[in-house]
C-alpha positions as CSV (number, residue, x, y, z in Angstrom):
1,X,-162.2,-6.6,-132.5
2,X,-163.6,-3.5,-134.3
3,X,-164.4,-4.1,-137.4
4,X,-162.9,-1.9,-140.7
5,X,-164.8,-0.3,-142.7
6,X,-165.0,-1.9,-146.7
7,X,-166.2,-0.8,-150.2
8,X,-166.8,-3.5,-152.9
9,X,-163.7,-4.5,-154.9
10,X,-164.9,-4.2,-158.3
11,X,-166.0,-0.8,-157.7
12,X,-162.4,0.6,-157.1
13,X,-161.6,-1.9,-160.4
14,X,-163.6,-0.3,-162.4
15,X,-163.1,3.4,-161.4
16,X,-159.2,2.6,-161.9
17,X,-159.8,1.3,-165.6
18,X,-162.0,3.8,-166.2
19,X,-159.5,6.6,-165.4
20,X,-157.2,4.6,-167.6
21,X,-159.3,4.1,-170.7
22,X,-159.9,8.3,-170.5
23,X,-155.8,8.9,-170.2
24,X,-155.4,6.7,-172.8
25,X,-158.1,7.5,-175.6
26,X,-158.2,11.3,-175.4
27,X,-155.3,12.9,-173.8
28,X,-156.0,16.2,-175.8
29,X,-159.6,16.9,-174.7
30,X,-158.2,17.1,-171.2
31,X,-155.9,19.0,-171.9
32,X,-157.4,21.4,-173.6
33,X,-158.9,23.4,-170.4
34,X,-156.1,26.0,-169.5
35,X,-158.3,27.0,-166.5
36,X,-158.0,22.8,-165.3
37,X,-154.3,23.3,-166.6
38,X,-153.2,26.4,-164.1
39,X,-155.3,25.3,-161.4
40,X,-153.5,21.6,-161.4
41,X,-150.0,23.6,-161.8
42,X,-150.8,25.2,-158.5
43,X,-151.4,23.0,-156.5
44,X,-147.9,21.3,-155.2
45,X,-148.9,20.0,-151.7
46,X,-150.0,20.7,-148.0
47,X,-147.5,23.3,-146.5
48,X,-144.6,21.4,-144.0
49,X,-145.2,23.3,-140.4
50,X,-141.7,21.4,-138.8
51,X,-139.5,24.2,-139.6
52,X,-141.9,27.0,-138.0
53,X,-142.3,24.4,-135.1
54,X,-139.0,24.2,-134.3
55,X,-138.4,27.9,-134.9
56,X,-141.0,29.2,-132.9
57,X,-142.0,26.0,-130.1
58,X,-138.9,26.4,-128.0
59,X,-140.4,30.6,-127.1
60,X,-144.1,28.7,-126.3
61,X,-144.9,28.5,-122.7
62,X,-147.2,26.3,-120.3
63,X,-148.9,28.3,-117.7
64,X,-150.3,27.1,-114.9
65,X,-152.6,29.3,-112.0
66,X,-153.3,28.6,-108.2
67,X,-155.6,30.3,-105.8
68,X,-155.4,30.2,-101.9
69,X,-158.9,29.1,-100.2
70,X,-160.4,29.4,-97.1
71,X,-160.4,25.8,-95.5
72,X,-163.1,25.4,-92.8
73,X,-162.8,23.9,-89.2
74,X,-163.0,20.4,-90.2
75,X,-160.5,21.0,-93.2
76,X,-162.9,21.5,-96.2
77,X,-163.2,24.3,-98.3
78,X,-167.3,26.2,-99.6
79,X,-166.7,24.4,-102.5
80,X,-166.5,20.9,-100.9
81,X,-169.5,21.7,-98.6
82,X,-171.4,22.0,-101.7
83,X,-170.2,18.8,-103.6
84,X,-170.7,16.8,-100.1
85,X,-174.4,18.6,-100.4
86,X,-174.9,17.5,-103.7
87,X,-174.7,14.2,-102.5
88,X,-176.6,14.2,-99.7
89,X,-179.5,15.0,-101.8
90,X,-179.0,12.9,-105.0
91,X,-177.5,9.8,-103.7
92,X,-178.6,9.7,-100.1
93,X,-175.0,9.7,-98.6
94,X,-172.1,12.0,-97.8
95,X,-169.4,12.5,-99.7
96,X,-166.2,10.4,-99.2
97,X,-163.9,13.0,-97.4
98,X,-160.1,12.7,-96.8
99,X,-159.3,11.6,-93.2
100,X,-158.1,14.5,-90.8
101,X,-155.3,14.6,-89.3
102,X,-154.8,14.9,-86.0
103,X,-154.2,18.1,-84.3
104,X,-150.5,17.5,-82.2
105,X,-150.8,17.6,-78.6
106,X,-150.4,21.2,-77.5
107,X,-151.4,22.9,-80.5
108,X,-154.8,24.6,-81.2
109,X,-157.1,23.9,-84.0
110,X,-157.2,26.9,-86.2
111,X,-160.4,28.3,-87.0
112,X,-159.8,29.0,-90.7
113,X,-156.3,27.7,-92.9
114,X,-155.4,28.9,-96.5
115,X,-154.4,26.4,-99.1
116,X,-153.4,26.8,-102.2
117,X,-155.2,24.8,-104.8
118,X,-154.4,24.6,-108.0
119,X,-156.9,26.8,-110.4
120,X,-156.2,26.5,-114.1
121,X,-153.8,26.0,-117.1
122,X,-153.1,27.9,-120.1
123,X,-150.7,29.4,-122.5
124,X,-147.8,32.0,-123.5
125,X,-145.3,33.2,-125.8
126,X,-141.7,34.9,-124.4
127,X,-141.8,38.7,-126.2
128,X,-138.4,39.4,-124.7
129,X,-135.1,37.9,-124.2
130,X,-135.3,39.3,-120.5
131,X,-138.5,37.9,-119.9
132,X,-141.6,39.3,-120.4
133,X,-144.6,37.0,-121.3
134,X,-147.7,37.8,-122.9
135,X,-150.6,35.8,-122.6
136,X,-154.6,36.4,-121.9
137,X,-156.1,38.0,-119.4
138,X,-158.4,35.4,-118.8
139,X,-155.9,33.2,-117.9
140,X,-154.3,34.3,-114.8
141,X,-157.3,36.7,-113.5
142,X,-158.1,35.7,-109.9
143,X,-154.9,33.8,-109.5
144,X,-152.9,34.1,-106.3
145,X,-149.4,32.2,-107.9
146,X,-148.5,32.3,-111.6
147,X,-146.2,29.7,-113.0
148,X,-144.2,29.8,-116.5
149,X,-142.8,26.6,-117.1
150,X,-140.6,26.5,-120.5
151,X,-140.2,23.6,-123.5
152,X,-137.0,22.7,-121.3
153,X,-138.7,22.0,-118.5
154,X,-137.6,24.8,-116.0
155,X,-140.1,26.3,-114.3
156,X,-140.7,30.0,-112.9
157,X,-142.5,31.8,-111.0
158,X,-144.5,34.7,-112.7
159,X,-145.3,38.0,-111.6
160,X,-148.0,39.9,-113.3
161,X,-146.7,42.9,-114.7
162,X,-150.4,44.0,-115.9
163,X,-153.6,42.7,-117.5
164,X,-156.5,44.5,-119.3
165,X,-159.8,42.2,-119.4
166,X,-161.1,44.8,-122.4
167,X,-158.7,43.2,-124.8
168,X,-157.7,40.0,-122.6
169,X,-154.1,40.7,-122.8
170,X,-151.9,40.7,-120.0
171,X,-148.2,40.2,-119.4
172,X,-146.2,38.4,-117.1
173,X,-142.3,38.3,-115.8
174,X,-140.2,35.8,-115.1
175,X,-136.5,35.9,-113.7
176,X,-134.2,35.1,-116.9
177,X,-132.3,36.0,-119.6
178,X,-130.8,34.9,-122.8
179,X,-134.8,33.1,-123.6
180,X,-135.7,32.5,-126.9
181,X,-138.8,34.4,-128.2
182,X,-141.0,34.8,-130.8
183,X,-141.0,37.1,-133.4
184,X,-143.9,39.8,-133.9
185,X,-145.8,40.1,-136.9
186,X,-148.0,42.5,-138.8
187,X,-151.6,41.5,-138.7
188,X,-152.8,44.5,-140.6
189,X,-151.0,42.6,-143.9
190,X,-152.8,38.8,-143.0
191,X,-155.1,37.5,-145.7
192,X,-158.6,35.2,-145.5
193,X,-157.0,32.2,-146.7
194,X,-153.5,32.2,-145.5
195,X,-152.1,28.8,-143.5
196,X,-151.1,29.5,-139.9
197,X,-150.7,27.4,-137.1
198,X,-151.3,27.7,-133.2
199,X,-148.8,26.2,-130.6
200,X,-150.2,25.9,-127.2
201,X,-151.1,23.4,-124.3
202,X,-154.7,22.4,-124.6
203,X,-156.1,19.9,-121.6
204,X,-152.3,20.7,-120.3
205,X,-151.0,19.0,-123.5
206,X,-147.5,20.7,-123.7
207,X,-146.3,22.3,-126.9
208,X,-149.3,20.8,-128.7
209,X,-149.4,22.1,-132.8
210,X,-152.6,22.6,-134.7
211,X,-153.1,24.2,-138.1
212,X,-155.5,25.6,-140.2
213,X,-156.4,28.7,-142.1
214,X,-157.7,32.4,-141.5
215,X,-161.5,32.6,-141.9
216,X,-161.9,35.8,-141.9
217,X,-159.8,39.2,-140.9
218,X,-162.0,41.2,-138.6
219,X,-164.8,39.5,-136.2
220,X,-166.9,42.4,-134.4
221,X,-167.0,39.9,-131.3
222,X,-165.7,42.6,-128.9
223,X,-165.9,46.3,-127.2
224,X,-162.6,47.3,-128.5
225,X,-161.3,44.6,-130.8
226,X,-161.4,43.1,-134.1
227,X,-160.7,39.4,-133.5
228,X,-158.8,37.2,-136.0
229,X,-161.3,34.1,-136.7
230,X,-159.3,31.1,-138.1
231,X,-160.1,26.9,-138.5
232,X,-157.5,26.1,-136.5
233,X,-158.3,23.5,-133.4
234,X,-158.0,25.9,-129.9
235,X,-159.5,24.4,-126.6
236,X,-159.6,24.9,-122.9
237,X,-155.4,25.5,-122.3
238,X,-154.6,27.0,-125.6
239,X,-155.6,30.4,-124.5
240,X,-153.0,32.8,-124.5
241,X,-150.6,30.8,-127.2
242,X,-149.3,32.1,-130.1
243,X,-151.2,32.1,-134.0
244,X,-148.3,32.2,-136.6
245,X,-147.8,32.6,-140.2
246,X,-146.2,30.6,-142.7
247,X,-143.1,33.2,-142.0
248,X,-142.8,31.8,-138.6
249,X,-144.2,35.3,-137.4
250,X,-146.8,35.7,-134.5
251,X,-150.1,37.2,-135.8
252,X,-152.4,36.6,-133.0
253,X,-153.4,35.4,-129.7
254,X,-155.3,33.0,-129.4
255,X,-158.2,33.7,-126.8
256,X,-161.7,32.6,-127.9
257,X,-164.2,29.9,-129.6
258,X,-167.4,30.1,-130.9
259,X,-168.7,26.7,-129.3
260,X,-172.0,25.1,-127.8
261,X,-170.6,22.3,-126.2
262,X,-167.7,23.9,-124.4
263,X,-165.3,22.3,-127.1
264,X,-163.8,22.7,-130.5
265,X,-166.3,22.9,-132.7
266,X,-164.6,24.4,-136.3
267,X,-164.2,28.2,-134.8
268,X,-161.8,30.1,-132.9
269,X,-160.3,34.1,-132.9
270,X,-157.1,35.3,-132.0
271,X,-156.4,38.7,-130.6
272,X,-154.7,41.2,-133.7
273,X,-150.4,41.3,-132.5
274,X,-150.8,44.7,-133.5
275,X,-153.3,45.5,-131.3
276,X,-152.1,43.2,-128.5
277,X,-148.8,45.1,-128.4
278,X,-149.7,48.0,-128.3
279,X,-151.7,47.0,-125.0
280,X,-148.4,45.3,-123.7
281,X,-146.5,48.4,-124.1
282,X,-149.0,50.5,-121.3
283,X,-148.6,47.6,-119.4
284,X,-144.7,47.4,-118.9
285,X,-144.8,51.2,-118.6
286,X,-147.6,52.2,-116.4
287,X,-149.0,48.5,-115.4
288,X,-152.7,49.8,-116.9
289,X,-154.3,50.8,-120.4
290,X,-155.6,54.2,-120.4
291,X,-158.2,54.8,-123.4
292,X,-160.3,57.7,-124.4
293,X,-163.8,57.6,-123.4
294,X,-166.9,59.3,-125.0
295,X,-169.8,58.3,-123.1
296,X,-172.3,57.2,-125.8
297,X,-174.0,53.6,-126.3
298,X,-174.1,53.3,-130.6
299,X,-175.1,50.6,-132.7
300,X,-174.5,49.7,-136.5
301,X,-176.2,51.4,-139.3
302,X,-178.5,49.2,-140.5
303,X,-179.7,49.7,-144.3
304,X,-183.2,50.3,-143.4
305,X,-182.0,53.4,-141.1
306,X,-179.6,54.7,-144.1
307,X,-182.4,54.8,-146.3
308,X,-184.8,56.5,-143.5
309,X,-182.3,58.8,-142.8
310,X,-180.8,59.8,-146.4
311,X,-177.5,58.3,-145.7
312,X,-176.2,57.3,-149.0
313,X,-174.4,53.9,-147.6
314,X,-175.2,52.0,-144.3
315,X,-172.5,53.1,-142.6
316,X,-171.0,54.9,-139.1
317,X,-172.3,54.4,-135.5
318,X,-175.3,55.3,-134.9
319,X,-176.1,57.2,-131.1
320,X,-178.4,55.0,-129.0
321,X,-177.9,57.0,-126.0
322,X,-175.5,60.2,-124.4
323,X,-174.5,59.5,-120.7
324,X,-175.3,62.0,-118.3
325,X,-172.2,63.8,-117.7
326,X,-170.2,62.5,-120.8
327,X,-168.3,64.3,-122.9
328,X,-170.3,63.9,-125.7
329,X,-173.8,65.4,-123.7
330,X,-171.1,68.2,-122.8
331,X,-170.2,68.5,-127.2
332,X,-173.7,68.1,-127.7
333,X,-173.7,64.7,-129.7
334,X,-177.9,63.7,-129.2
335,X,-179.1,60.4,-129.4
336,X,-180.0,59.6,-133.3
337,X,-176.7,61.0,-134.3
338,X,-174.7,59.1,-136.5
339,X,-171.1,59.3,-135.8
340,X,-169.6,59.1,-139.6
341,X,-165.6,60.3,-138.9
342,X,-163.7,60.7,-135.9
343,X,-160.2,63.3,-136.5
344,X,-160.9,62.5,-140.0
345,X,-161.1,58.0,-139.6
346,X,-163.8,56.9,-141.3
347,X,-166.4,54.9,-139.0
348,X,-167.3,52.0,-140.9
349,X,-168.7,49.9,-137.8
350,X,-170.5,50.5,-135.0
351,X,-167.4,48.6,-132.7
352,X,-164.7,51.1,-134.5
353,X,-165.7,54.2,-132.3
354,X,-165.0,52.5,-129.2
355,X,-161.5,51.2,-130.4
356,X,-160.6,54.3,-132.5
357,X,-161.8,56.6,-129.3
358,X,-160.0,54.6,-126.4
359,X,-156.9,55.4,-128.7
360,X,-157.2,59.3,-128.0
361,X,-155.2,60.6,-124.9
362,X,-158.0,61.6,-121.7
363,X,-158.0,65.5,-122.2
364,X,-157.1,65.5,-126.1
365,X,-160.3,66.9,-128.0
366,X,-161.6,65.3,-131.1
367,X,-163.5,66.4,-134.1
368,X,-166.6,63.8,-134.4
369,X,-168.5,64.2,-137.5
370,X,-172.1,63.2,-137.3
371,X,-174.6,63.1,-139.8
372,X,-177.7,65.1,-138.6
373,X,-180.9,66.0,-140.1
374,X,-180.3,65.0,-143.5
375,X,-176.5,66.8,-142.9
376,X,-172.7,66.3,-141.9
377,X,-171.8,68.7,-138.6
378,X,-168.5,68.8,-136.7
379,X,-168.4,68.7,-133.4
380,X,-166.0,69.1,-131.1
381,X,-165.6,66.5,-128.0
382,X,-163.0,66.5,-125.1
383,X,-162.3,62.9,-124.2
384,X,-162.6,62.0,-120.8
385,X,-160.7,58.8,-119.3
386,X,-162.8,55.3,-119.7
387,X,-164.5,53.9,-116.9
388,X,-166.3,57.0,-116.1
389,X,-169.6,56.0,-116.2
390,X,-172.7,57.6,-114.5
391,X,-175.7,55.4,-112.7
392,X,-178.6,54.8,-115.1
393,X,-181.8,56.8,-114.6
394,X,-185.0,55.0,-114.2
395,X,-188.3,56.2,-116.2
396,X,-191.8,56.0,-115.3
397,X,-195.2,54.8,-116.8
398,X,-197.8,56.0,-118.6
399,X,-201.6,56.6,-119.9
400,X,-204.4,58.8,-122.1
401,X,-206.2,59.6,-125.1
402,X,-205.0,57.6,-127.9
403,X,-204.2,58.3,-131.9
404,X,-203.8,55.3,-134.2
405,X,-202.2,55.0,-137.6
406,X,-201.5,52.8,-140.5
407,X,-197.9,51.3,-138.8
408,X,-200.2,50.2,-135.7
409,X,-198.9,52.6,-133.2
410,X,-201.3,54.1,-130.6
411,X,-199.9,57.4,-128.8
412,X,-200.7,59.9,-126.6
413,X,-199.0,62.8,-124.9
414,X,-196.7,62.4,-122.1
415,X,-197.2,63.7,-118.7
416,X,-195.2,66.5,-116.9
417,X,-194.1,63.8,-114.6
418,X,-193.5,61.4,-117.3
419,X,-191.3,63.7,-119.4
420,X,-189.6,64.4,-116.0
421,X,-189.0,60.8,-115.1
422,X,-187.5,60.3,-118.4
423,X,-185.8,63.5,-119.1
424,X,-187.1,64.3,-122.2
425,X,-188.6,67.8,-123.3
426,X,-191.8,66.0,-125.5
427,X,-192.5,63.5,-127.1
428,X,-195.3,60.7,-127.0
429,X,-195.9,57.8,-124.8
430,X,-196.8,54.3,-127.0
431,X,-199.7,53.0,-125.8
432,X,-200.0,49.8,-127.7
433,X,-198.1,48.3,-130.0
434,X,-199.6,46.4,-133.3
435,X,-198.4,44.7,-136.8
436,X,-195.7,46.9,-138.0
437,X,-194.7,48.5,-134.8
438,X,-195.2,44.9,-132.2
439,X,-192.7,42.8,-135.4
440,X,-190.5,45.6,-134.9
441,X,-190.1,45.5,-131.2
442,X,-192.3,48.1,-129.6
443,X,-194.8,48.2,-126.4
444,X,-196.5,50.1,-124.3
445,X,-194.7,52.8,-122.6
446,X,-191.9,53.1,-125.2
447,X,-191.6,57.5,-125.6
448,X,-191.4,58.0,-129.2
449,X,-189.4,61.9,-129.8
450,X,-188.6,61.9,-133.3
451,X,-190.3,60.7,-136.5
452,X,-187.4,60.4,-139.6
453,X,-185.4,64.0,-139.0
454,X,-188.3,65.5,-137.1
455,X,-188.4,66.0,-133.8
456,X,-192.2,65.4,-132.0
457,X,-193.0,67.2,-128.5
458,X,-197.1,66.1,-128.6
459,X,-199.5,63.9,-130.1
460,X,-200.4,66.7,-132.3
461,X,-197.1,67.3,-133.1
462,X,-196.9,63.4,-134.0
463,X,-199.8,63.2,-136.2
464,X,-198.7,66.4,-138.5
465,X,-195.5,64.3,-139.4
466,X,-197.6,61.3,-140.2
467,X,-199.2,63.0,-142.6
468,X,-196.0,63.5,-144.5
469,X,-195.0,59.7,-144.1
470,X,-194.8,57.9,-147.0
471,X,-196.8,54.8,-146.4
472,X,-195.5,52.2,-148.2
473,X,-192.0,52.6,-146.7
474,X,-190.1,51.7,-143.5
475,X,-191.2,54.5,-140.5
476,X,-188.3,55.4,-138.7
477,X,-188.7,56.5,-135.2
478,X,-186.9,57.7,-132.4
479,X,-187.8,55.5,-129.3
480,X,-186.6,55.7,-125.9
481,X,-186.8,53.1,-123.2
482,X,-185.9,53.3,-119.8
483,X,-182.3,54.8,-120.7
484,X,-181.9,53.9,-123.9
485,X,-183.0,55.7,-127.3
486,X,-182.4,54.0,-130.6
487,X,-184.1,54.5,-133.8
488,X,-186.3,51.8,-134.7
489,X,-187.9,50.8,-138.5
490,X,-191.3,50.2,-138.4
491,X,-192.8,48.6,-141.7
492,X,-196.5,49.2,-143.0
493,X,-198.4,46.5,-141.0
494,X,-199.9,45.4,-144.9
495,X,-196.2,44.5,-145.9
């Protein structure tokens, strides 16, 4: 019999006639705290979730995925050759396999059958009286059958109208009408703080109800995406379900958590509604999400390159590297850049020029404002469609004279092979990285072409704008490797 926990008797006594000897002999000093006063007048209980239950469970659906696979001769599929391998090696014996049946008289052994196996579980939410489903991408990708089954146990099968793996949305039809369905939200208007609740089927656990709180409005965690990051208890079969508010109103779907162990573990994120419908409506019309597509690889401002670079906040997307072939080699953006404003949005994030590009139309233009040597410049991109990617171009090596300096870099001038292996004009080639410049990331063969706003095409080049460094701050340099440039801060190596 497990045995209850216990705490000692007169300890619980003599808190309770404690609390009632400082009721009793000064009732005023209590109350004399207005703060204690409004802050108990607040508080008037945890928030009943039936009524949003029952409002919004009946439009929650289970989803359930199969896939066909090749069977082998003797019945089994790769994946049970492997598990019957496993166990030739760890246990010394073959795996326990189901018995055969036999082929009928007459009839030939195939070589290879198909069966369909079941593949996974997750969740959904019914948008549309007629039918349509949204849930995550994730969830039926690779499936051969899709399956809806509602809270009154009918059960459909689902075609897949579209899904985009960028935002992990995807929607699904099934053959019905009258259905109840959820209704949509605004997650630009949801608060850190606020209750919700999340209805879905984790471990296959039907119209399961969990609650918590929003932990924050806008997780960086993806390409196009700010995510939704709440307290509220999502595992494996929850995917794809609905977050809602205390109005009964869908704010998110659930697709993610932060976890080590494969479980729960206190974080999850929800996809925006907002931006999850606007996905669904491409995918009823066309059954695919065009975006806009710039062709740059940026990274967040840090405050270290502000500073280095005159910016007076740390903010915008700073240029890591222009594709060959991109729009943006064609406008001119240069690695270094840093994109401040596209058509007039403020950048605050590095993650905001994907989402706020992919939003132009392929062939629209765009003014990008960038801040350049110490200034703001407008230039003038036409998008291109996403996905249009060129191969990466490989770099070579190095070696020469070196020239040292107080931030422990050792340089010397590049090759004519070298700049054409790596496409540059000039620059120098690191020879050795020290202190400041080996904490900060650097080695040998790293091509360093700009030192703060200036631009370096030789060693000699290199050392004039050292002279002009002040040495007791953060060096900022320009640093390209392989095909990637990306300013890097490089401290004093005394500091």
């Amino acid at each position: 019999m497990k045995a209850n926990k216990l705490f000692p008797i007169e300890k619980i006594a003599s808190t309770l006639v404690l609390s009632a000897c400082v009721g009793f002999i000064a009732p005023t000093a209590i109350n004399a705290n207005p703060v204690a006063e409004a802050a108990s007048a607040s508080v008037v209980g945890l928030p009943d979730f039936t009524e949003l239950v029952e409002k919004s469970g009946p439009a929650v659906v289970n989803i359930r995925t199969t896939e066909k696979v090749q069977l082998n001769q003797n019945g089994t599929s790769a994946e049970d050759e492997q598990m019957q391998e496993f166990f030739r090696r760890f246990f010394g014996t073959p795996m326990p396999t189901p018995k055969q049946q036999p082929t009928p008289k007459g009839r030939k052994t195939p070589q290879q059958q198909e069966e369909e196996v079941p593949r996974g579980v997750g969740s959904g939410f019914i948008i549309s009286q007629d039918g349509y489903v949204l849930t995550n991408a994730h969830v039926v990708e690779g499936a051969s059958e899709v399956y809806v089954k509602l809270t009154d146990k009918r059960e459909f099968k689902a075609k897949v109208v579209g899904a985009d793996r960028r935002t992990d949305v995807a929607v699904l039809k099934i053959d019905s009408s009258k259905l109840p369905r959820v209704t949509i939200g605004d997650s630009d208007k949801i608060k850190a703080g606020e209750w919700v609740i999340a209805i879905g089927s984790p471990f296959d656990l039907d119209n399961t109800v969990t609650a918590g709180i929003i932990s924050a409005k806008a997780r960086d965690t993806g390409d196009y995406l700010p995510l939704i990051q709440t307290d509220v208890a999502v595992n494996p079969g929850n995917s794809g379900g609905p977050l809602i508010n205390m109005r009964g109103e869908v704010i998110g779907v659930n697709s993610q958590i932060y976890s080590r162990s494969g479980g729960y573990m206190g974080i999850s994120f929800a996809i925006p509604i907002d931006e999850a419908m606007r996905v669904v409506e491409q995918l009823k019309s066309a059954g695919k999400v065009v975006r806009g597509y710039l062709g740059v690889e940026r990274i967040d401002v840090t405050k270290d390159i502000a500073d280095a670079l005159g910016l007076a906040k740390a903010q915008g997307a700073q240029i890591q590297r222009v594709m060959p072939g991109s729009p943006a080699e064609k406008a001119g953006i240069e690695p270094g850049d840093v994109i401040q404003k596209v058509n007039g949005i403020v950048i605050d994030k590095a993650v905001d020029l994907n989402r706020i590009v992919g939003d132009i139309k392929p062939g629209g233009k765009a003014t990008v404002t960038v801040w350049r040597r110490g200034g703001l410049k407008d230039i003038v991109v036409t998008v291109a469609e996403a996905d249009a990617e060129k191969a990466p171009v490989k770099t070579g090596k190095q070696k020469a004279e070196p020239a040292s300096n107080v931030f422990g870099l050792t340089i010397t001038d590049l090759t004519e092979a070298q700049k054409r292996d790596a496409h540059v004009s000039g620059g120098v080639i690191l020879e050795s990285a020290e202190g400041g410049a080996a904490r900060a990331g650097l080695q040998a063969g790293d091509i360093i072409t700009r030192i703060g706003n200036a631009d370096v095409k030789d060693a000699k080049e290199f050392a004039a704008a050292m002279t002009k460094v002040d040495q007791k701050k953060p060096l900022l340099l320009l640093v390209k490797r392989g095909d990637v440039s990306k300013f890097v801060a490089v401290r004093p190596t005394n500091q």
